[in-house]
C-alpha positions as CSV (number, residue, x, y, z in Angstrom):
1,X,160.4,-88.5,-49.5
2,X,158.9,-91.2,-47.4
3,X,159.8,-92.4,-43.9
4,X,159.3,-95.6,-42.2
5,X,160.0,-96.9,-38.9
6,X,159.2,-100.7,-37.9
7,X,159.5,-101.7,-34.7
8,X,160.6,-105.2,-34.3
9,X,160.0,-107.3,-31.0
10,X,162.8,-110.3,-31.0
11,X,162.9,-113.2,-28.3
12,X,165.5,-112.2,-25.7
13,X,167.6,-115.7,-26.5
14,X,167.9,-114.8,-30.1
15,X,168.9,-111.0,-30.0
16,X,172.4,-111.8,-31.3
17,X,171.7,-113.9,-34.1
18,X,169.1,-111.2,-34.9
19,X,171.6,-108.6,-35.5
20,X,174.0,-110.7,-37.4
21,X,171.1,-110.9,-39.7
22,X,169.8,-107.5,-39.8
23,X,173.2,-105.9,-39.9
24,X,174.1,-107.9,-43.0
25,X,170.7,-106.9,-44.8
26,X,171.8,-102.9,-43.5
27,X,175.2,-103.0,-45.2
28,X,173.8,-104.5,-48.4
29,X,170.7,-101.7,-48.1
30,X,173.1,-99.1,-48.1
31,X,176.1,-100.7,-50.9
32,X,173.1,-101.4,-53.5
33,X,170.0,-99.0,-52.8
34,X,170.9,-95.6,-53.9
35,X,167.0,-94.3,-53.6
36,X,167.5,-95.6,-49.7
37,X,168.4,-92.6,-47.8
38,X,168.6,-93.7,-44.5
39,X,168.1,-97.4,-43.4
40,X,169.5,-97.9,-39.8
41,X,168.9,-100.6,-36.6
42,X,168.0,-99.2,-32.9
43,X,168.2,-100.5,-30.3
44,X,165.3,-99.9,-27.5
45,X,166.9,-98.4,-24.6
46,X,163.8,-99.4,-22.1
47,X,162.3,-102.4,-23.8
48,X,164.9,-105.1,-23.9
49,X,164.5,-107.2,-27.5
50,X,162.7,-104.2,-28.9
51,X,164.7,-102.7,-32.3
52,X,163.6,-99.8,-34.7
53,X,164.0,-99.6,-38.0
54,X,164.6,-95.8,-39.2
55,X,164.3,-95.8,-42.8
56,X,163.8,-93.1,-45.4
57,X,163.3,-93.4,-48.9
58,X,163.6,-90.6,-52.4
59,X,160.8,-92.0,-53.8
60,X,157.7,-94.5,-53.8
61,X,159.5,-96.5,-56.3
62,X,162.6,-96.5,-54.2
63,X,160.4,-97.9,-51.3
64,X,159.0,-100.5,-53.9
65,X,162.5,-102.0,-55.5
66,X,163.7,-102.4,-51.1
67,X,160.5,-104.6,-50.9
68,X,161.7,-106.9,-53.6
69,X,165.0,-107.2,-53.5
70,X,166.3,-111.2,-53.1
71,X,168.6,-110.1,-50.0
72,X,165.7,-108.5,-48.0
73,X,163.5,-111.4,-48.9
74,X,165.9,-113.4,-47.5
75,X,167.0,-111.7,-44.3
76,X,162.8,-111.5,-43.7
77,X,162.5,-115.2,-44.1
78,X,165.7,-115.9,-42.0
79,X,164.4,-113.2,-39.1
80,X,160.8,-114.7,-38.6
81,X,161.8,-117.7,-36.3
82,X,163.8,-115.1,-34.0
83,X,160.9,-112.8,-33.7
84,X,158.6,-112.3,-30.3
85,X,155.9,-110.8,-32.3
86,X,154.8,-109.5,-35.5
87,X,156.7,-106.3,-37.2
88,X,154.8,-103.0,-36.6
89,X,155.2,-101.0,-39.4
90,X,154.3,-96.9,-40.1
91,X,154.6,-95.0,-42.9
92,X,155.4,-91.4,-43.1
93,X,155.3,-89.1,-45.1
94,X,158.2,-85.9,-45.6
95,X,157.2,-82.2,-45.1
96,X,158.8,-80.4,-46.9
């Protein structure tokens, strides 16, 4: 299995349309993906605008087909203007 988790720093005026956004990307994530175990939004409880992406994925080639879906491209093209800063990204991997 392989983890991510990208942290995602949005301007405070744009929080709400941000979500709209990213929720709709999570709900088609989770109807189309099967190899995507876990793909969820957080909230920062300290750092206002400041969202984690938990995700965790069966495979390297699950990982690879998220990446390239159309949907995702698009939800990526329609978040950038909304972002304070660029995605920090880390990958992980299981122990099992």
């Amino acid at each position: 299995m392989i983890g991510v988790v990208a942290v995602l720093k949005v301007q405070p005026d744009k929080t709400a349309d941000f979500e709209k956004i990213f929720l709709d990307l999570q709900n088609r994530v989770k109807a189309n993906e099967p190899g995507c175990l876990v793909y969820q939004l957080t909230r920062s409880r300290t750092e206002a605008g400041t969202y984690k992406v938990l995700e965790l994925y069966a495979s390297q080639d699950a990982l690879k087909h998220h990446g390239g879906t159309d949907y995702f491209k698009a939800a990526g093209a329609a978040m950038g203007p909304l972002m304070a800063d660029r995605p920090e990204i880390e990958y992980l991997d299981a122990v099992e």
